[in-house]
C-alpha positions in Angstrom: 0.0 0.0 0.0 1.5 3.2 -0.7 2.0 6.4 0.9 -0.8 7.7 -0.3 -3.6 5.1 -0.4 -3.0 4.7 3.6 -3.3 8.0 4.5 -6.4 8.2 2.6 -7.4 5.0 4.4 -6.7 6.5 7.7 -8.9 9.8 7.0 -11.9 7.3 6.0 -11.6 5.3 9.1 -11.7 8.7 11.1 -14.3 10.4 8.9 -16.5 6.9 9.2 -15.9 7.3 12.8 -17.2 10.6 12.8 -20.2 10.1 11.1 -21.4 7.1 13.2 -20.5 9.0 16.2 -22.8 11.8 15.5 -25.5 9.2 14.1 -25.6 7.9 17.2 -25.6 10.9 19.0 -28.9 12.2 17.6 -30.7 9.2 17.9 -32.8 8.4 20.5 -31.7 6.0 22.8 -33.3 4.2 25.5 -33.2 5.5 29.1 -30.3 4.1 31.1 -30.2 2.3 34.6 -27.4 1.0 36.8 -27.2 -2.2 38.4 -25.8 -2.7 41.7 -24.7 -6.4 42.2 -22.6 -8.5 44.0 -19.9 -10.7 42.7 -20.6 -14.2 42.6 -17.1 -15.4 43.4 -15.6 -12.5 44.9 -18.3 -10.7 46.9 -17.1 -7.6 46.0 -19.9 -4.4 45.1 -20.4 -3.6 41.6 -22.1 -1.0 39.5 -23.2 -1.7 35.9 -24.9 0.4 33.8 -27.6 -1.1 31.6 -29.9 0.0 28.5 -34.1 -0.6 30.0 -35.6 -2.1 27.0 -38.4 -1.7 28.4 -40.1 0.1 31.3 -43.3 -0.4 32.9 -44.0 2.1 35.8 -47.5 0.6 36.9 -46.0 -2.2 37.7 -42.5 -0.9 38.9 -40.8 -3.0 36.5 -38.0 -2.4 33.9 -36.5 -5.2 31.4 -33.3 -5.7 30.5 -30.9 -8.3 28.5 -26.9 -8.9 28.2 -25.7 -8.0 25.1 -23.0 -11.0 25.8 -26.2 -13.1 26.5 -26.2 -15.8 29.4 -21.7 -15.3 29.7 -22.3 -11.4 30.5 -21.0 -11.3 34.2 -23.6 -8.7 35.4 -26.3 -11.6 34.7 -24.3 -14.6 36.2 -23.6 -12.2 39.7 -27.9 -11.8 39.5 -29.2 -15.2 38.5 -26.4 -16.2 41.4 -28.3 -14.1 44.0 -25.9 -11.3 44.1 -29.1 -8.5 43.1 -28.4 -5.5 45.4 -30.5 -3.0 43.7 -31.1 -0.3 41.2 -31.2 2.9 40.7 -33.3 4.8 37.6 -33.4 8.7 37.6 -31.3 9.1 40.8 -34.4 6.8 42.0 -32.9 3.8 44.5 -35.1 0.5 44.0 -34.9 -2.6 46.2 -35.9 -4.9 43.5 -36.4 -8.6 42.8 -35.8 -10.4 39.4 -37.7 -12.9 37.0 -36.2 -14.4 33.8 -39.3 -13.4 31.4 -41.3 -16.2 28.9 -41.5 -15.9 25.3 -44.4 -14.2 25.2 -43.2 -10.9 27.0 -39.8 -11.2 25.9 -41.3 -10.5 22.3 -43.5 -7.9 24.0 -40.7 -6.3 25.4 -38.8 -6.4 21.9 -41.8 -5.0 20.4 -41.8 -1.8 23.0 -38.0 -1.6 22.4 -38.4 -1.5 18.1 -41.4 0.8 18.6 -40.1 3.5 21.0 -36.6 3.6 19.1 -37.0 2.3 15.4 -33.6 3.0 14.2 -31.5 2.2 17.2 -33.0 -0.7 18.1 -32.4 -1.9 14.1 -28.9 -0.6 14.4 -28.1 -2.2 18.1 -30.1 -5.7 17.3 -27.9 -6.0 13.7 -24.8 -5.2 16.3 -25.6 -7.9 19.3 -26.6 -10.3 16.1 -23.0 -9.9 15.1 -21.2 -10.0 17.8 -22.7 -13.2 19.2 -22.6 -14.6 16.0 -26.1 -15.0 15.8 -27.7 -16.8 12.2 -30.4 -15.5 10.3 -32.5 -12.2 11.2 -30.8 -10.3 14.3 -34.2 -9.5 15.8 -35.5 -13.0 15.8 -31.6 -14.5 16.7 -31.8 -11.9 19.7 -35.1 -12.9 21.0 -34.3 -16.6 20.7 -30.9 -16.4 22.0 -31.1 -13.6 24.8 -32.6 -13.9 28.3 -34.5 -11.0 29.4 -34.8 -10.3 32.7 -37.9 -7.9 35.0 -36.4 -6.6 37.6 -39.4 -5.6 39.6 -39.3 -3.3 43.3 -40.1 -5.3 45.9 -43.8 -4.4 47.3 -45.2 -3.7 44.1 
């Protein structure tokens, strides 16, 4: 490659870069949450911050799903019992979790493609990639992705 054919390579990667950053910038993205868990081996504290897919305030529930699927540490420390709590809009939630069925995983996925066509298109093509998923991302994702409703306590 010469001279001249990287350097132009190198101002497309940063131009590319640029564009997606700003793409992603003015799209909407769903509201974020963090996740306070304890390690399953370690016992030590930690905070995670996590995408809601979903949110339903009724019944003081939000969903959410590892992007790394069932490996993601953040959903071994929980499914381990290591849930400490949550916290939404500065809001501190005591909560408990469920793994959710097929039924309101795809209603959740539904919400999620709704509320945030684009994104979700773009971040659904992403995970479907990353894990290697086959065939359409959106169907790959809900197949292979737990979901999990992490509910307050009381509610």
């Amino acid at each position: 490659m010469s001279g001249r054919s990287r350097m132009a390579h190198a101002f497309g990667r940063i131009l590319q870069a640029q564009v997606v950053r700003v793409m992603f910038q003015a799209l909407p993205t769903p509201p974020v949450m963090i996740l306070v868990h304890r390690g399953r081996k370690s016992g030590r504290v930690y905070t995670t911050p996590l995408s809601m897919l979903a949110e339903e305030p009724d019944r003081g529930e939000v969903v959410v799903s590892p992007m790394w699927g069932r490996d993601a540490d953040w959903y071994r420390n929980v499914v381990a019992g290591g849930l400490v709590e949550i916290q939404v809009r500065g809001e501190k939630r005591q909560v408990e979790w469920r793994e959710l069925d097929e039924s309101e995983k795809r209603s959740a996925g539904e919400a999620f493609r709704v509320t945030r066509p684009v994104y979700s298109r773009l971040i659904l093509r992403m995970i479907a990639r990353l894990n290697r998923f086959e065939g359409d991302p959106e169907e790959a994702a809900m197949r292979n992705l737990p979901m999990l409703g992490l509910r307050q306590v009381g509610s």
